[in-house]
C-alpha positions in Angstrom: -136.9 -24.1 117.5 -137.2 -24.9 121.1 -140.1 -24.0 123.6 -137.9 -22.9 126.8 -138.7 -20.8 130.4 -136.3 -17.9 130.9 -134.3 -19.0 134.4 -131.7 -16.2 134.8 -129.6 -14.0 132.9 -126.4 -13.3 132.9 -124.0 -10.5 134.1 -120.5 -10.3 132.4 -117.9 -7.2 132.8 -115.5 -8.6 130.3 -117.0 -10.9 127.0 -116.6 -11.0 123.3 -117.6 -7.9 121.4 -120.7 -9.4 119.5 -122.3 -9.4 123.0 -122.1 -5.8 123.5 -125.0 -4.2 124.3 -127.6 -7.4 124.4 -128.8 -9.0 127.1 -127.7 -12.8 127.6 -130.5 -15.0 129.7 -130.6 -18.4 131.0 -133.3 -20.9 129.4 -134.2 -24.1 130.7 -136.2 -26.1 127.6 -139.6 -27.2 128.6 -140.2 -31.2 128.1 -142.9 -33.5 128.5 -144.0 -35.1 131.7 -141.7 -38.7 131.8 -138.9 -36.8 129.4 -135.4 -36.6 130.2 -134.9 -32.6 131.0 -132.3 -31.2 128.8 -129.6 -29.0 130.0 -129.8 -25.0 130.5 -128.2 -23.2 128.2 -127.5 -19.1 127.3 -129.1 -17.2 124.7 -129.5 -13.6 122.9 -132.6 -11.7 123.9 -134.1 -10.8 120.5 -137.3 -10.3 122.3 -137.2 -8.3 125.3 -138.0 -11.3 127.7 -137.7 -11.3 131.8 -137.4 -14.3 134.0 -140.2 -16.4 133.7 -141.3 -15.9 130.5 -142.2 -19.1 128.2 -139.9 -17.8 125.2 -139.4 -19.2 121.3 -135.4 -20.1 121.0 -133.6 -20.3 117.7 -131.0 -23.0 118.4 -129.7 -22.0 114.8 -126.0 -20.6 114.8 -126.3 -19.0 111.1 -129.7 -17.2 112.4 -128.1 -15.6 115.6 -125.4 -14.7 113.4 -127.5 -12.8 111.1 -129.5 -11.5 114.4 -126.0 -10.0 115.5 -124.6 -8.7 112.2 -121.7 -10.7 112.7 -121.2 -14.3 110.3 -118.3 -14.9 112.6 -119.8 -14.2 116.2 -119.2 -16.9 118.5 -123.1 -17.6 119.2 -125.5 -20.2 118.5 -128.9 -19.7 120.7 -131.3 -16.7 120.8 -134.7 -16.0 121.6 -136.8 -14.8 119.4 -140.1 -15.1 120.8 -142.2 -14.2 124.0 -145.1 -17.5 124.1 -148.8 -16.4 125.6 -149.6 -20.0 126.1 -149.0 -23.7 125.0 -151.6 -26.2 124.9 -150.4 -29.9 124.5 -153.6 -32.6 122.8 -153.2 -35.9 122.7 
């Protein structure tokens, strides 16, 4: 699971048929102060998200499978939860 800020989503008007009908948004994984930033990827909304939300992504293929009903969909990332707040202790 990755902690991740919704950045963008996308808009397609031709894309493979598991992504029919769900909405495709931009994440940018959150990281410490002093961390390397990862990249920005594409995930499955799962959670009815919007730019700017702090969301919970699955960066499980087999579980976004399931999520899509498909066990041969060409996905690997979806969110799957909208994060109130995060608190870091050291």
């Amino acid at each position: 699971m990755i902690i991740a800020k919704v950045v963008g989503n996308v808009v397609s008007t031709i894309k493979h048929s598991c992504y029919a009908g769900r909405k495709l948004m931009i994440v940018r994984p959150m990281h410490l102060p002093g961390d390397k930033p990862d990249d920005d990827f594409v995930a499955i909304d799962a959670a009815h998200a919007g730019i700017g939300d702090t969301v919970l992504v699955c960066s499980e293929g087999n579980a976004t499978r399931a999520l899509v009903g498909n066990p041969n969909a060409p996905v690997r990332s979806s969110i799957v939860g909208i994060i109130d707040s995060v608190s870091i202790i050291r």
